[in-house]
C-alpha positions in Angstrom: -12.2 -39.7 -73.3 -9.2 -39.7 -70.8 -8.2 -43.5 -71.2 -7.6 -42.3 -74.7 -6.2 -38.7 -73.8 -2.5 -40.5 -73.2 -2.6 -42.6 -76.5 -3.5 -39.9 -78.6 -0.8 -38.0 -77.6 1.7 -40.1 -79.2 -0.3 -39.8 -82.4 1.8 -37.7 -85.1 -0.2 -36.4 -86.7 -0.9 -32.8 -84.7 -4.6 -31.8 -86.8 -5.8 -35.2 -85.5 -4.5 -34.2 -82.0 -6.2 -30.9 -82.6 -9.5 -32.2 -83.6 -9.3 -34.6 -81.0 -9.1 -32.3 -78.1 -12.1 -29.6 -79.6 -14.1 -33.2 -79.5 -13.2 -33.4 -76.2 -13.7 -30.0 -74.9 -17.0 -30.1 -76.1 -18.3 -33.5 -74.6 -16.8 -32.1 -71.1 -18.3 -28.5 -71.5 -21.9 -30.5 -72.0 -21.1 -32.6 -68.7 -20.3 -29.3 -67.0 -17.0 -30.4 -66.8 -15.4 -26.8 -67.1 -12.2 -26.9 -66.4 -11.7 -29.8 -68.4 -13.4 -28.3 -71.4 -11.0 -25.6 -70.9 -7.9 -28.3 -70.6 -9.1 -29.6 -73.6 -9.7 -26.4 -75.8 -6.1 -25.1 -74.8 -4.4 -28.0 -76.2 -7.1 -27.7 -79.3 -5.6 -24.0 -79.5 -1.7 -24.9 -79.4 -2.1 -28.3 -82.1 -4.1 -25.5 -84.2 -1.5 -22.7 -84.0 1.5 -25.1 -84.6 -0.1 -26.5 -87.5 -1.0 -23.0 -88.8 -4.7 -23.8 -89.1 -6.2 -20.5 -88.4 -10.1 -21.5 -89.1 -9.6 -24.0 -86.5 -8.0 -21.8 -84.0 -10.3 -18.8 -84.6 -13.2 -21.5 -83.5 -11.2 -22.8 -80.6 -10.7 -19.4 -79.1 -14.7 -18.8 -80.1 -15.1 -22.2 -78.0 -12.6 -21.5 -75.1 -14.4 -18.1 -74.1 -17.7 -19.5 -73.9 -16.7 -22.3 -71.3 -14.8 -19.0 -69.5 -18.0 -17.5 -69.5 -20.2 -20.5 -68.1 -17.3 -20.7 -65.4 -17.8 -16.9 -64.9 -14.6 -15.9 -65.8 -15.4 -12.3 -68.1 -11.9 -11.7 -68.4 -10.3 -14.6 -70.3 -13.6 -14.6 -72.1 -13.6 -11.2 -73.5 -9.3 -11.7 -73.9 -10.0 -15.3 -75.6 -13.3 -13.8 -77.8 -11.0 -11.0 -79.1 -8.4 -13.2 -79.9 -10.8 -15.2 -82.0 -11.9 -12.4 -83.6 -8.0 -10.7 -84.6 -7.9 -14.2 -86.2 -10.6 -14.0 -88.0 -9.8 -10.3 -89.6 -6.3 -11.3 -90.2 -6.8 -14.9 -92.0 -10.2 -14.1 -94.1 
């Protein structure tokens, strides 16, 4: 995943990048990787809201607070679970 974390960056197209990094975020939360997953799932989030893909970013968010929670951080997983959930209410 990382030697192609540079490349893919100079990809254009920005729901490829998104995709990309939610792939990535999960392979790294499964290796326990946490703050990786979480690097990963941030840049998911920002290629999602720039593209205006509001499924995508809803499950991002979903994705984000449950590696916060694993790492035992309540707080951004309660703020990153409501944010999913705004999302969802405001794009059905």
């Amino acid at each position: 995943v990382e030697e192609i974390t540079i490349p893919m960056e100079f990809c254009e197209d920005k729901r490829s990048r998104a995709v990309f990094h939610e792939k990535a975020g999960m392979l790294f939360k499964r290796l326990k990787q946490y703050n990786k997953a979480v690097y990963h799932y941030q840049r998911a989030t920002k290629y999602a809201e720039e593209i205006g893909n509001f499924l995508f970013l809803g499950s991002y968010k979903n994705n984000l607070a449950n590696v916060y929670r694993l790492k035992g951080e309540f707080a951004l997983a309660h703020s990153s679970e409501d944010e999913a959930i705004e999302i969802a209410h405001l794009h059905k």
